[in-house]
C-alpha positions as CSV (number, residue, x, y, z in Angstrom):
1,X,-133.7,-24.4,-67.1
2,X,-131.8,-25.9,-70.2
3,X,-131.0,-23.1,-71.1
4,X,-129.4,-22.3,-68.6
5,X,-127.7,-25.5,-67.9
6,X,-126.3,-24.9,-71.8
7,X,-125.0,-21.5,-71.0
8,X,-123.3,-23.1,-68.4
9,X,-121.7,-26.1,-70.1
10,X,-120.7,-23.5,-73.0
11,X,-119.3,-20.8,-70.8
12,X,-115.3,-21.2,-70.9
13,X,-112.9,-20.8,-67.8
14,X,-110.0,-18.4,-68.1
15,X,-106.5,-19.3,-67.1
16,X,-104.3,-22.9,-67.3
17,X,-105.4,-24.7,-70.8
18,X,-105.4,-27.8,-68.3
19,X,-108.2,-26.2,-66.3
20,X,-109.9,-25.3,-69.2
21,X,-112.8,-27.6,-69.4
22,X,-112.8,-28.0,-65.3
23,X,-116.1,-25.8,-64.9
24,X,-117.6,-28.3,-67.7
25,X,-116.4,-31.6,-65.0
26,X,-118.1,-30.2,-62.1
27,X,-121.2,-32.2,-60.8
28,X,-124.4,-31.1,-62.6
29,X,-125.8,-29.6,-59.4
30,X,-122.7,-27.1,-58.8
31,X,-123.3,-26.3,-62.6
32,X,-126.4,-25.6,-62.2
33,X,-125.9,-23.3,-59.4
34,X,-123.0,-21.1,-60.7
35,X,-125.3,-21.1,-64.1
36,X,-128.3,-19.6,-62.0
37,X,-126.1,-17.2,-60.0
38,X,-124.9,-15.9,-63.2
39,X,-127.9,-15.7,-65.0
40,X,-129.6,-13.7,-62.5
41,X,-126.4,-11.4,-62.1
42,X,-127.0,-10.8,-65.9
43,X,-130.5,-10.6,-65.4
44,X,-130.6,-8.0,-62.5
45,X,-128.3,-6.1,-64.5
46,X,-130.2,-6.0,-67.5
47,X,-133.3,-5.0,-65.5
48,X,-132.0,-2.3,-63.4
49,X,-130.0,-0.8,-66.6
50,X,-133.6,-1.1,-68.8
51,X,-134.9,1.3,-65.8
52,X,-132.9,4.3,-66.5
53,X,-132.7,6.8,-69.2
54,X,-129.0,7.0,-69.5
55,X,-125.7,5.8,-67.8
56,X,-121.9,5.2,-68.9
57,X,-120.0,1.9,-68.5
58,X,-116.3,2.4,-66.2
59,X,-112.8,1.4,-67.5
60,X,-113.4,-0.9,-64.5
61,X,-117.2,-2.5,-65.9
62,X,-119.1,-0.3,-62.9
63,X,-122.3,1.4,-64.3
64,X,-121.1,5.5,-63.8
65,X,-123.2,8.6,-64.2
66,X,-127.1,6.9,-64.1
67,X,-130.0,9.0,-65.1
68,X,-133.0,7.1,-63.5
69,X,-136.9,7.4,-65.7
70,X,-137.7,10.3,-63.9
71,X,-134.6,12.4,-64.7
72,X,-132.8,12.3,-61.2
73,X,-129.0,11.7,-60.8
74,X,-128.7,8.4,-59.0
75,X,-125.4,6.5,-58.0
76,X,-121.9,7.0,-58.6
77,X,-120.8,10.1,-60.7
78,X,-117.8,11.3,-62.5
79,X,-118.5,15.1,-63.6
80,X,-115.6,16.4,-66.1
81,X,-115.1,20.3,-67.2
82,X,-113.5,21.0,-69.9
83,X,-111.0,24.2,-69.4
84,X,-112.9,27.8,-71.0
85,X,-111.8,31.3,-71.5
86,X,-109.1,30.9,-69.5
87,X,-110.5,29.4,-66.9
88,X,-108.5,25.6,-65.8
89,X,-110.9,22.3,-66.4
90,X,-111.6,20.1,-63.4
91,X,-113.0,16.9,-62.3
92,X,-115.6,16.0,-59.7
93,X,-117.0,12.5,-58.4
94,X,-119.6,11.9,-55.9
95,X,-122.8,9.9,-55.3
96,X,-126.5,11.2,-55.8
97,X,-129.7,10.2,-54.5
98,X,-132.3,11.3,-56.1
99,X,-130.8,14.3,-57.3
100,X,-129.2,15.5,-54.8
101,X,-125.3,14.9,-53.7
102,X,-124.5,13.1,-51.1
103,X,-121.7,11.6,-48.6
104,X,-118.2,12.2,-49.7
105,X,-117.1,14.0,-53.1
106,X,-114.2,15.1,-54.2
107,X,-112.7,17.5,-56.7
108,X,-109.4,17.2,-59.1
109,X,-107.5,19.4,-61.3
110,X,-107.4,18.9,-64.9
111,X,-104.1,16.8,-64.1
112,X,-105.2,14.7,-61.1
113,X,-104.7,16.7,-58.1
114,X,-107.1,17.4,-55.5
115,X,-108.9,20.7,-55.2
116,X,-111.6,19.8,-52.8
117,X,-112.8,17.9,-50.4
118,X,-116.6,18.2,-49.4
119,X,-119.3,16.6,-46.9
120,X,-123.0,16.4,-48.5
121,X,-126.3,15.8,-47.3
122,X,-129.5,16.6,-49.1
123,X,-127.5,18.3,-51.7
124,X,-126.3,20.8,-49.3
125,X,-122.4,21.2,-47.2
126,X,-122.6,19.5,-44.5
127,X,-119.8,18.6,-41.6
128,X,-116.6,19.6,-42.6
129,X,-114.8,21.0,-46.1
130,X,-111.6,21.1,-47.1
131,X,-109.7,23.3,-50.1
132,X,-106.4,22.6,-51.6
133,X,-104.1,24.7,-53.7
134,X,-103.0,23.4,-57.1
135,X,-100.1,21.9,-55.0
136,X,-101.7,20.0,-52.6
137,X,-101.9,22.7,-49.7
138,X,-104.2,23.0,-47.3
139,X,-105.7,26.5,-47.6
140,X,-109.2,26.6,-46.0
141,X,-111.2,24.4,-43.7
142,X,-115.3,25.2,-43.4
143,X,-117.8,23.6,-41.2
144,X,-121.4,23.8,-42.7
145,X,-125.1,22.7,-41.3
146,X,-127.6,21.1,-44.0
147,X,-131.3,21.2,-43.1
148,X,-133.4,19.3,-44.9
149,X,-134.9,20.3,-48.2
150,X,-138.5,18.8,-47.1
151,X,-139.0,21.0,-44.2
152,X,-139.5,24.7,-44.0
153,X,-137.6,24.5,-40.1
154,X,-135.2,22.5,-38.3
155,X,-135.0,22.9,-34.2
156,X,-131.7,22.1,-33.1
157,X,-130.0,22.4,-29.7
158,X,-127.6,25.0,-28.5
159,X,-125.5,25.6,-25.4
160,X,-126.4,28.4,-23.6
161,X,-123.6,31.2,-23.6
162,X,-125.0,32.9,-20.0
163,X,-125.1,29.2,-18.6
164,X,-122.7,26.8,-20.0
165,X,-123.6,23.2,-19.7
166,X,-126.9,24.2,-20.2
167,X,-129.3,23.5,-23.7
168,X,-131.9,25.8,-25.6
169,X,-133.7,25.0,-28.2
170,X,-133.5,27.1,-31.4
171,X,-135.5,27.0,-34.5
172,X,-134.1,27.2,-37.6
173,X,-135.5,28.5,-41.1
174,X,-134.9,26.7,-44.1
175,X,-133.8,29.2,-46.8
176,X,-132.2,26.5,-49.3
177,X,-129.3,26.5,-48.5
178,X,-126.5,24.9,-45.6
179,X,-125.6,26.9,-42.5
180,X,-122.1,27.6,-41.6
181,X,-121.7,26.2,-38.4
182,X,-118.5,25.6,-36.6
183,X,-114.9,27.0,-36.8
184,X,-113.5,27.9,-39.4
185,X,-109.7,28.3,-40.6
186,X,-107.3,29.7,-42.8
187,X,-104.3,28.9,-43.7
188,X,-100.8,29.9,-44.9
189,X,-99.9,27.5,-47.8
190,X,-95.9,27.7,-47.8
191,X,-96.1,27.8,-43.8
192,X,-99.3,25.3,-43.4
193,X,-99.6,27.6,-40.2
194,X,-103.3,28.7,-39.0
195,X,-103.3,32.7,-40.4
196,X,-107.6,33.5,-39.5
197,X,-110.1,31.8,-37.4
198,X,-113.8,32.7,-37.5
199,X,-116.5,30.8,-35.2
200,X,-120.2,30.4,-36.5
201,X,-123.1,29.2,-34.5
202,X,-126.0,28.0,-37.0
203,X,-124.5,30.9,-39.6
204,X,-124.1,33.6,-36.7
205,X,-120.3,34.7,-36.3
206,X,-119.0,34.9,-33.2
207,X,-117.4,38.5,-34.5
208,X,-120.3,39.6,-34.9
209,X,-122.0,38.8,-31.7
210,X,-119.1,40.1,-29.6
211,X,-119.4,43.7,-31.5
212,X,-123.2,43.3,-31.2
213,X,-122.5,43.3,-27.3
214,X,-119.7,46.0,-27.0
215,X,-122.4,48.2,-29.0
216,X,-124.8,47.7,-26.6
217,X,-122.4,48.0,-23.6
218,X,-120.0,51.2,-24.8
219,X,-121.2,54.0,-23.9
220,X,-120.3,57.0,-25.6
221,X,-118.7,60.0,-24.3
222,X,-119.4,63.3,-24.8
223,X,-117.7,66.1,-24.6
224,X,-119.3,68.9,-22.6
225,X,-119.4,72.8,-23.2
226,X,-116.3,74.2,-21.6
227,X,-119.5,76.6,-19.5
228,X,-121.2,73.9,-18.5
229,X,-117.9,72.8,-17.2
230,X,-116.6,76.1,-15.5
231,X,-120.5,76.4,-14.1
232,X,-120.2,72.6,-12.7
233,X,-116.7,73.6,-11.0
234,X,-117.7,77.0,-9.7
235,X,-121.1,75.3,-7.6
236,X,-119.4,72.1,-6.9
237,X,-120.3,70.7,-3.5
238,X,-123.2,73.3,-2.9
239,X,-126.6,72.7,-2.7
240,X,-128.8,72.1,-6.4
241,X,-129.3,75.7,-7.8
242,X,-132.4,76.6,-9.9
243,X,-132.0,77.5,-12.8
244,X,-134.8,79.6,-14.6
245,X,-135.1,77.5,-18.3
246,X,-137.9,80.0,-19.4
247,X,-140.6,77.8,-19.1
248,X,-144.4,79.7,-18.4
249,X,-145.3,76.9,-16.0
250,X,-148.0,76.5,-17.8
Protein backbone atom coordinates (compact mmCIF):
# COMPACT_ATOMS: atom_id res chain seq x y z
CA UNK A 1 0.00 0.00 0.00
CA UNK A 2 2.82 2.68 0.33
CA UNK A 3 3.69 2.25 -2.65
CA UNK A 4 0.94 2.98 -3.90
CA UNK A 5 0.03 5.87 -1.77
CA UNK A 6 3.78 7.28 -3.13
CA UNK A 7 2.81 6.74 -6.74
CA UNK A 8 0.00 8.69 -5.92
CA UNK A 9 1.51 11.74 -4.08
CA UNK A 10 4.27 11.69 -7.00
CA UNK A 11 1.91 11.51 -9.94
CA UNK A 12 1.53 15.19 -11.37
CA UNK A 13 -1.89 16.81 -12.70
CA UNK A 14 -1.90 18.29 -16.15
CA UNK A 15 -3.27 21.66 -16.96
CA UNK A 16 -3.41 25.30 -14.73
CA UNK A 17 0.22 25.53 -12.77
CA UNK A 18 -2.31 26.64 -9.90
CA UNK A 19 -4.01 23.27 -9.96
CA UNK A 20 -0.83 21.65 -10.17
CA UNK A 21 -0.34 20.10 -6.81
CA UNK A 22 -4.36 19.92 -6.24
CA UNK A 23 -4.40 15.91 -6.67
CA UNK A 24 -1.44 16.04 -3.85
CA UNK A 25 -4.26 18.33 -1.41
CA UNK A 26 -6.90 15.85 -1.75
CA UNK A 27 -7.91 13.82 1.51
CA UNK A 28 -5.67 10.71 1.90
CA UNK A 29 -8.68 8.49 1.36
CA UNK A 30 -9.65 9.96 -2.26
CA UNK A 31 -5.80 9.51 -2.78
CA UNK A 32 -5.77 6.40 -2.02
CA UNK A 33 -8.61 5.52 -4.13
CA UNK A 34 -7.68 7.19 -7.46
CA UNK A 35 -3.95 5.61 -6.62
CA UNK A 36 -5.69 2.01 -6.47
CA UNK A 37 -7.86 2.57 -9.52
CA UNK A 38 -4.90 3.43 -11.44
CA UNK A 39 -2.69 0.90 -10.25
CA UNK A 40 -4.99 -1.75 -11.15
CA UNK A 41 -5.77 -0.07 -14.69
CA UNK A 42 -1.88 -0.44 -15.08
CA UNK A 43 -1.91 -3.66 -13.63
CA UNK A 44 -4.80 -5.27 -15.76
CA UNK A 45 -3.02 -3.89 -18.61
CA UNK A 46 0.19 -5.31 -17.95
CA UNK A 47 -1.44 -8.72 -17.37
CA UNK A 48 -3.70 -8.98 -20.25
CA UNK A 49 -0.77 -7.61 -22.61
CA UNK A 50 1.90 -10.37 -20.82
CA UNK A 51 -0.91 -13.00 -22.28
CA UNK A 52 -0.45 -12.46 -25.90
CA UNK A 53 2.32 -13.18 -28.31
CA UNK A 54 2.15 -9.91 -30.16
CA UNK A 55 -0.01 -6.71 -30.54
CA UNK A 56 0.58 -2.87 -31.77
CA UNK A 57 -0.03 0.19 -29.69
CA UNK A 58 -2.75 2.96 -31.72
CA UNK A 59 -1.90 6.67 -32.50
CA UNK A 60 -4.90 6.88 -30.04
CA UNK A 61 -2.96 4.36 -26.95
CA UNK A 62 -5.69 1.33 -27.90
CA UNK A 63 -3.95 -2.05 -28.06
CA UNK A 64 -4.53 -2.94 -32.17
CA UNK A 65 -3.83 -6.22 -34.02
CA UNK A 66 -3.44 -8.88 -30.72
CA UNK A 67 -2.08 -12.23 -31.36
CA UNK A 68 -3.34 -14.24 -28.18
CA UNK A 69 -0.69 -17.51 -26.76
CA UNK A 70 -2.39 -19.78 -28.91
CA UNK A 71 -1.94 -17.94 -32.22
CA UNK A 72 -5.63 -16.69 -32.72
CA UNK A 73 -6.50 -13.05 -33.93
CA UNK A 74 -8.29 -11.56 -31.07
CA UNK A 75 -9.80 -7.86 -30.80
CA UNK A 76 -9.58 -4.92 -32.89
CA UNK A 77 -7.59 -5.15 -36.23
CA UNK A 78 -6.21 -2.84 -38.72
CA UNK A 79 -4.94 -5.08 -41.89
CA UNK A 80 -2.86 -2.78 -44.46
CA UNK A 81 -1.78 -3.98 -48.24
CA UNK A 82 0.71 -2.63 -49.68
CA UNK A 83 -0.09 -1.92 -53.68
CA UNK A 84 1.84 -5.09 -56.05
CA UNK A 85 2.24 -5.70 -59.69
CA UNK A 86 -0.11 -3.30 -60.47
CA UNK A 87 -2.51 -4.13 -58.43
CA UNK A 88 -3.93 -0.75 -55.91
CA UNK A 89 -3.09 -1.32 -51.91
CA UNK A 90 -5.95 -1.31 -49.49
CA UNK A 91 -6.88 -1.20 -45.97
CA UNK A 92 -9.16 -3.33 -43.88
CA UNK A 93 -10.35 -3.15 -40.02
CA UNK A 94 -12.55 -5.43 -38.17
CA UNK A 95 -12.71 -7.46 -34.90
CA UNK A 96 -11.79 -11.26 -34.42
CA UNK A 97 -12.64 -13.68 -31.97
CA UNK A 98 -10.73 -16.36 -31.87
CA UNK A 99 -9.70 -16.23 -35.27
CA UNK A 100 -12.42 -15.69 -36.94
CA UNK A 101 -13.93 -12.06 -38.14
CA UNK A 102 -16.69 -10.83 -36.74
CA UNK A 103 -19.52 -7.99 -36.59
CA UNK A 104 -18.85 -5.09 -38.79
CA UNK A 105 -15.57 -4.50 -41.08
CA UNK A 106 -14.81 -2.31 -43.40
CA UNK A 107 -12.51 -1.82 -46.28
CA UNK A 108 -10.56 1.46 -47.64
CA UNK A 109 -8.61 2.37 -50.57
CA UNK A 110 -5.03 3.11 -50.36
CA UNK A 111 -6.24 6.87 -49.98
CA UNK A 112 -9.12 6.56 -47.41
CA UNK A 113 -12.15 5.79 -49.34
CA UNK A 114 -14.44 3.01 -48.75
CA UNK A 115 -14.49 -0.08 -50.85
CA UNK A 116 -16.51 -2.39 -48.69
CA UNK A 117 -18.74 -2.86 -46.34
CA UNK A 118 -19.30 -6.40 -44.81
CA UNK A 119 -21.46 -8.36 -42.02
CA UNK A 120 -19.35 -11.36 -40.31
CA UNK A 121 -20.15 -14.09 -38.24
CA UNK A 122 -18.02 -17.10 -37.49
CA UNK A 123 -15.61 -15.82 -40.05
CA UNK A 124 -18.14 -16.12 -42.72
CA UNK A 125 -20.73 -13.19 -44.72
CA UNK A 126 -23.39 -12.83 -43.00
CA UNK A 127 -26.62 -10.33 -43.38
CA UNK A 128 -25.97 -7.80 -45.72
CA UNK A 129 -22.76 -6.46 -47.95
CA UNK A 130 -22.17 -3.63 -49.61
CA UNK A 131 -19.35 -2.58 -52.49
CA UNK A 132 -18.26 0.85 -53.53
CA UNK A 133 -16.51 2.11 -56.54
CA UNK A 134 -13.21 4.12 -56.03
CA UNK A 135 -15.74 7.08 -55.91
CA UNK A 136 -17.93 6.24 -53.39
CA UNK A 137 -20.76 4.53 -55.53
CA UNK A 138 -22.88 2.10 -54.67
CA UNK A 139 -22.28 -0.80 -57.07
CA UNK A 140 -23.51 -4.13 -55.45
CA UNK A 141 -25.55 -5.14 -52.49
CA UNK A 142 -25.34 -9.13 -51.36
CA UNK A 143 -27.22 -10.85 -48.66
CA UNK A 144 -25.31 -13.96 -47.33
CA UNK A 145 -26.24 -16.88 -44.61
CA UNK A 146 -23.23 -18.09 -42.19
CA UNK A 147 -23.71 -21.46 -40.51
CA UNK A 148 -21.69 -22.25 -37.92
CA UNK A 149 -18.17 -23.69 -38.33
CA UNK A 150 -18.79 -26.26 -35.27
CA UNK A 151 -21.66 -28.04 -36.84
CA UNK A 152 -21.77 -30.22 -39.88
CA UNK A 153 -25.86 -28.88 -40.42
CA UNK A 154 -27.89 -26.10 -39.63
CA UNK A 155 -32.05 -26.54 -39.86
CA UNK A 156 -33.55 -23.43 -40.66
CA UNK A 157 -37.16 -22.40 -41.47
CA UNK A 158 -38.57 -21.58 -44.84
CA UNK A 159 -41.93 -20.39 -46.25
CA UNK A 160 -43.51 -22.67 -48.20
CA UNK A 161 -43.91 -21.50 -51.92
CA UNK A 162 -47.28 -23.91 -52.72
CA UNK A 163 -48.68 -22.47 -49.30
CA UNK A 164 -47.56 -19.06 -48.29
CA UNK A 165 -47.80 -18.31 -44.69
CA UNK A 166 -46.89 -21.55 -44.06
CA UNK A 167 -43.17 -22.99 -42.56
CA UNK A 168 -40.94 -26.12 -43.52
CA UNK A 169 -38.09 -26.97 -42.06
CA UNK A 170 -34.94 -27.40 -44.18
CA UNK A 171 -31.61 -28.82 -43.39
CA UNK A 172 -28.72 -27.33 -44.25
CA UNK A 173 -25.10 -28.81 -44.99
CA UNK A 174 -22.18 -27.04 -43.85
CA UNK A 175 -19.66 -26.93 -46.70
CA UNK A 176 -17.36 -24.00 -45.12
CA UNK A 177 -18.47 -21.53 -46.40
CA UNK A 178 -21.74 -18.67 -46.08
CA UNK A 179 -24.89 -19.14 -48.15
CA UNK A 180 -26.19 -16.46 -50.36
CA UNK A 181 -29.50 -15.86 -49.08
CA UNK A 182 -31.67 -12.99 -49.94
CA UNK A 183 -31.85 -10.40 -52.84
CA UNK A 184 -29.46 -9.23 -54.39
CA UNK A 185 -28.78 -5.95 -56.55
CA UNK A 186 -26.84 -4.26 -58.95
CA UNK A 187 -26.37 -1.14 -59.64
CA UNK A 188 -25.54 1.62 -62.23
CA UNK A 189 -22.79 3.89 -60.64
CA UNK A 190 -23.30 7.28 -62.61
CA UNK A 191 -27.26 6.64 -62.37
CA UNK A 192 -27.29 4.87 -58.73
CA UNK A 193 -30.38 3.25 -60.50
CA UNK A 194 -31.14 -0.64 -59.74
CA UNK A 195 -29.67 -2.32 -63.36
CA UNK A 196 -30.06 -6.60 -62.08
CA UNK A 197 -31.85 -8.24 -59.31
CA UNK A 198 -31.29 -11.96 -58.38
CA UNK A 199 -33.20 -13.72 -55.44
CA UNK A 200 -31.53 -16.68 -53.40
CA UNK A 201 -33.13 -18.86 -50.99
CA UNK A 202 -30.36 -20.57 -48.66
CA UNK A 203 -27.92 -20.28 -52.04
CA UNK A 204 -30.82 -21.55 -54.53
CA UNK A 205 -31.64 -18.72 -57.17
CA UNK A 206 -34.93 -18.01 -57.87
CA UNK A 207 -33.76 -18.13 -61.75
CA UNK A 208 -32.94 -21.10 -61.50
CA UNK A 209 -35.98 -22.60 -59.89
CA UNK A 210 -38.36 -20.88 -62.28
CA UNK A 211 -36.39 -22.58 -65.33
CA UNK A 212 -36.30 -25.79 -63.33
CA UNK A 213 -40.22 -25.59 -63.41
CA UNK A 214 -40.88 -24.40 -67.03
CA UNK A 215 -38.53 -27.54 -67.89
CA UNK A 216 -40.63 -29.76 -66.24
CA UNK A 217 -43.90 -28.12 -67.49
CA UNK A 218 -42.96 -27.29 -71.46
CA UNK A 219 -43.65 -29.78 -73.32
CA UNK A 220 -42.01 -30.20 -76.53
CA UNK A 221 -43.46 -30.24 -79.82
CA UNK A 222 -42.87 -32.36 -82.44
CA UNK A 223 -43.27 -32.15 -85.68
CA UNK A 224 -45.02 -35.02 -87.38
CA UNK A 225 -44.44 -36.85 -90.82
CA UNK A 226 -46.31 -34.96 -93.48
CA UNK A 227 -47.97 -39.11 -93.97
CA UNK A 228 -48.84 -39.49 -90.77
CA UNK A 229 -50.52 -36.20 -91.27
CA UNK A 230 -52.36 -36.75 -94.72
CA UNK A 231 -53.22 -40.49 -93.08
CA UNK A 232 -54.69 -38.63 -89.85
CA UNK A 233 -56.80 -36.21 -92.16
CA UNK A 234 -58.00 -38.83 -94.71
CA UNK A 235 -59.59 -41.33 -91.56
CA UNK A 236 -60.53 -38.38 -89.41
CA UNK A 237 -63.81 -38.98 -87.62
CA UNK A 238 -64.06 -42.81 -88.62
CA UNK A 239 -63.87 -45.52 -86.53
CA UNK A 240 -59.92 -46.70 -85.12
CA UNK A 241 -58.41 -48.65 -88.20
CA UNK A 242 -55.93 -51.61 -87.69
CA UNK A 243 -53.13 -51.29 -88.83
CA UNK A 244 -51.01 -54.53 -89.50
CA UNK A 245 -47.29 -53.45 -87.68
CA UNK A 246 -45.81 -56.89 -88.67
CA UNK A 247 -45.81 -58.31 -85.43
CA UNK A 248 -46.03 -62.61 -85.40
CA UNK A 249 -48.31 -62.36 -82.40
CA UNK A 250 -46.23 -64.41 -80.83
Amino acid sequence: MAFVQKLCYLMPVQGNSKLSHSFIMLPTKTRFMRSLIIFSMLFYSVVCNAQLKSYLIGVRGDTLNKVDSEGRRQGKWVIKVASLRGEAGWEEEGVYIDDRKEGGWRKYSAVGDILAIENMRWGYKDGLSQYFSGFGQLLREEKWKAINPEKKYDTVEIENVDNPGHYKMMILKNEGAAIRNGLWKTYDPVSGLIIKTENFTYGVSDLKKSDAVAAVTEKKSVAKPKEVLDFEKKNAGKKKIKVKDGSTGL
